[in-house]
N, C-alpha and C positions, 0 to 999 in steps of 0.2 A: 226730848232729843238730847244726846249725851255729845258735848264741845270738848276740845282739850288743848291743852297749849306745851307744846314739847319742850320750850324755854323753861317753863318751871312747872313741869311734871305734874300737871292738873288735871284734873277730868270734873264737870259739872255738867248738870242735867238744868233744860228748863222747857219752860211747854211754850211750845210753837200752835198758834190759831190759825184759822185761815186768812192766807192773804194773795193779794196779788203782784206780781214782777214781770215788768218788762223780759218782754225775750231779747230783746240786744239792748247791749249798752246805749244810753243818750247819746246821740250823733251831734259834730259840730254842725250838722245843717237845723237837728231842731233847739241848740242851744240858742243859734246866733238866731233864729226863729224868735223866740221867748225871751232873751235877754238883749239882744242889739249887741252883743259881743263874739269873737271869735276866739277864744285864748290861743297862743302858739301860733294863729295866722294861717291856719289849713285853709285853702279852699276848697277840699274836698268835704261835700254835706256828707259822705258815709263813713267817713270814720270816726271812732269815738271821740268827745271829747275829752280832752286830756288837758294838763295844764291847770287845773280846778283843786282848788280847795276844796275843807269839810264842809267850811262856811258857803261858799260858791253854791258847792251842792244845795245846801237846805236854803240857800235863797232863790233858786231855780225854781225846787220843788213848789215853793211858796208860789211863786211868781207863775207855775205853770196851774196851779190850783186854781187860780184867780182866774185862767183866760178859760180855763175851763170850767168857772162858775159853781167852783167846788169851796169848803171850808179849809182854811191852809191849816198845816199840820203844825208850824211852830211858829216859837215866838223869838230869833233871835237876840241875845242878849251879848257884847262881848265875845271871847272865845266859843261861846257856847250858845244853846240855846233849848226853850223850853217845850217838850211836844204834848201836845194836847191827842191825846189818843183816842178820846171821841169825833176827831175832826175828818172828814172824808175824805180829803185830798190829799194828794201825792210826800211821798215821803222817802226817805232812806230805806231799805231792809237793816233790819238788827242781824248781827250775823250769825245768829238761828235758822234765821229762814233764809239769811243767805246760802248756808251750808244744805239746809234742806233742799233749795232748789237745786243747787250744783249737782250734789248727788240723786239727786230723783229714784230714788229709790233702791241704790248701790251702794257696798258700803267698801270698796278699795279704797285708794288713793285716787283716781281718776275715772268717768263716769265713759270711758275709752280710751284707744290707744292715742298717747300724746300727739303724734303729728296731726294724725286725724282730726283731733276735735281742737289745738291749742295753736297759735302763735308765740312762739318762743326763743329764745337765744338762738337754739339751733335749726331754726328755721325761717325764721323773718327778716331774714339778710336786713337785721340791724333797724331796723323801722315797722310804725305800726301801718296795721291792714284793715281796711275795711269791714264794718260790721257783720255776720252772716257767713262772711268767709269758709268759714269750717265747720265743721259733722253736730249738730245740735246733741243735747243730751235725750233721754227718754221722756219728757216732759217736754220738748221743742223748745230749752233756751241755749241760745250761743251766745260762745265767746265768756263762757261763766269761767272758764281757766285758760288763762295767757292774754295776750292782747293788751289788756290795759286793768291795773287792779282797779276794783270798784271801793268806792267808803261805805262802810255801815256808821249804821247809829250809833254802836256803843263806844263807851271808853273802853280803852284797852287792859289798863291799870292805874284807876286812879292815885293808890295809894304810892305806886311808884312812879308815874309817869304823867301824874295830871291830868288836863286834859286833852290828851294824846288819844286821838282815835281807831276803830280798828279798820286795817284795809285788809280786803280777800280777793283771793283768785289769781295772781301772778301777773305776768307783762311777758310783752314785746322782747325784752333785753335779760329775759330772768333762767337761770337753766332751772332743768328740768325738774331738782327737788325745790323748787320754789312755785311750781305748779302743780298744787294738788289740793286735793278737795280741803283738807282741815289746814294750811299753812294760815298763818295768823302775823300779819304784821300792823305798826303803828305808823302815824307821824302827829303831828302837832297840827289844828286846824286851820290854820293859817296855810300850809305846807301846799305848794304846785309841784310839778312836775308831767314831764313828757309820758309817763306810763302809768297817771294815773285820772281813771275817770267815776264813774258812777254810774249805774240806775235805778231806777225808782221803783214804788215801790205802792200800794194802797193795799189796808184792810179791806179783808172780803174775801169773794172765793177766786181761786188762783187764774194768774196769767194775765195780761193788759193787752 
């Protein structure tokens, strides 16, 4: 699969395996499930978790491996941490396959028309929406653009930015070129915020 980054005019190719991803984002009903926390204080269980680190993330995953009697996929250390990729439990997507599932099989800017399938600036009177909300892609996953970006696995730019992660898929508060299938942003793994969540992810054959 061919990635690109419009920031500094890149294109790279890498091989995507079979894996599987959640069709909606991690909701605060199954965070505060697994973890005993609520971030942001939502009491609604269908919206996405937001409010979450990179770290957050991969200690979830870990933490949901375990109740589900699987091998956790890493070993946090610090800002970072170590993935054992023979392990069967839940993990981040690298954003390969996050881009692959978005697009399922399309190769636009968006896998439909924006209102249809996305939450976005001009549409979400200012606030995030419940999971499932809008038009799934040709694979059955929602909410892959707008709503709340997700984190993947990788760094973004080591050599310039550390260990700064990558986030995909746009938000609730983002217009509309900030929602589309190859848009590529960072932050540092420590980093919360209101319009950003996660989901997960396991080797193997597709969908959870």
């Amino acid at each position: 699969m061919t990635l690109s980054d419009r920031r500094t005019q890149t294109r790279w190719t890498t091989q995507v395996e079979p894996f599987r991803l959640g069709v909606v984002p991690v909701t605060q009903g199954l965070y505060a499930d697994i973890t005993g926390d609520r971030p942001g204080g939502s009491g609604r269980d269908d919206l996405p978790v937001t409010n979450v680190s990179w770290l957050d993330a991969v200690r979830f995953c870990n933490a949901l491996s375990r109740r589900e009697g699987l091998t956790p996929a890493y070993a946090p250390e610090g800002h970072t941490a170590e993935w054992d990729t023979s392990a069967d439990g839940y993990r981040l997507p690298t954003e390969a396959e996050w881009e692959r599932a978005c697009r399922a099989g399309t190769v636009g800017p968006r896998y439909g028309r924006l209102d249809d399938i996305a939450w976005h600036a001009g549409n979400a009177a200012e606030r995030i929406h419940p999971v499932g909300g809008k038009a799934p892609n040709a694979w059955g996953f929602h909410d892959m653009i707008g709503n709340a970006w997700d984190w993947c696995w990788d760094l973004y730019d080591p050599d310039v930015y550390g260990s700064y992660r990558v986030l995909r898929g746009g938000g609730w508060s983002d217009e509309h070129w900030s929602c589309r299938a190859s848009v590529r942003r960072r932050s540092h793994p420590t980093f919360r915020i209101d319009d950003v969540g996660f989901r997960v992810a396991r080797s193997g054959t597709p969908r959870l």
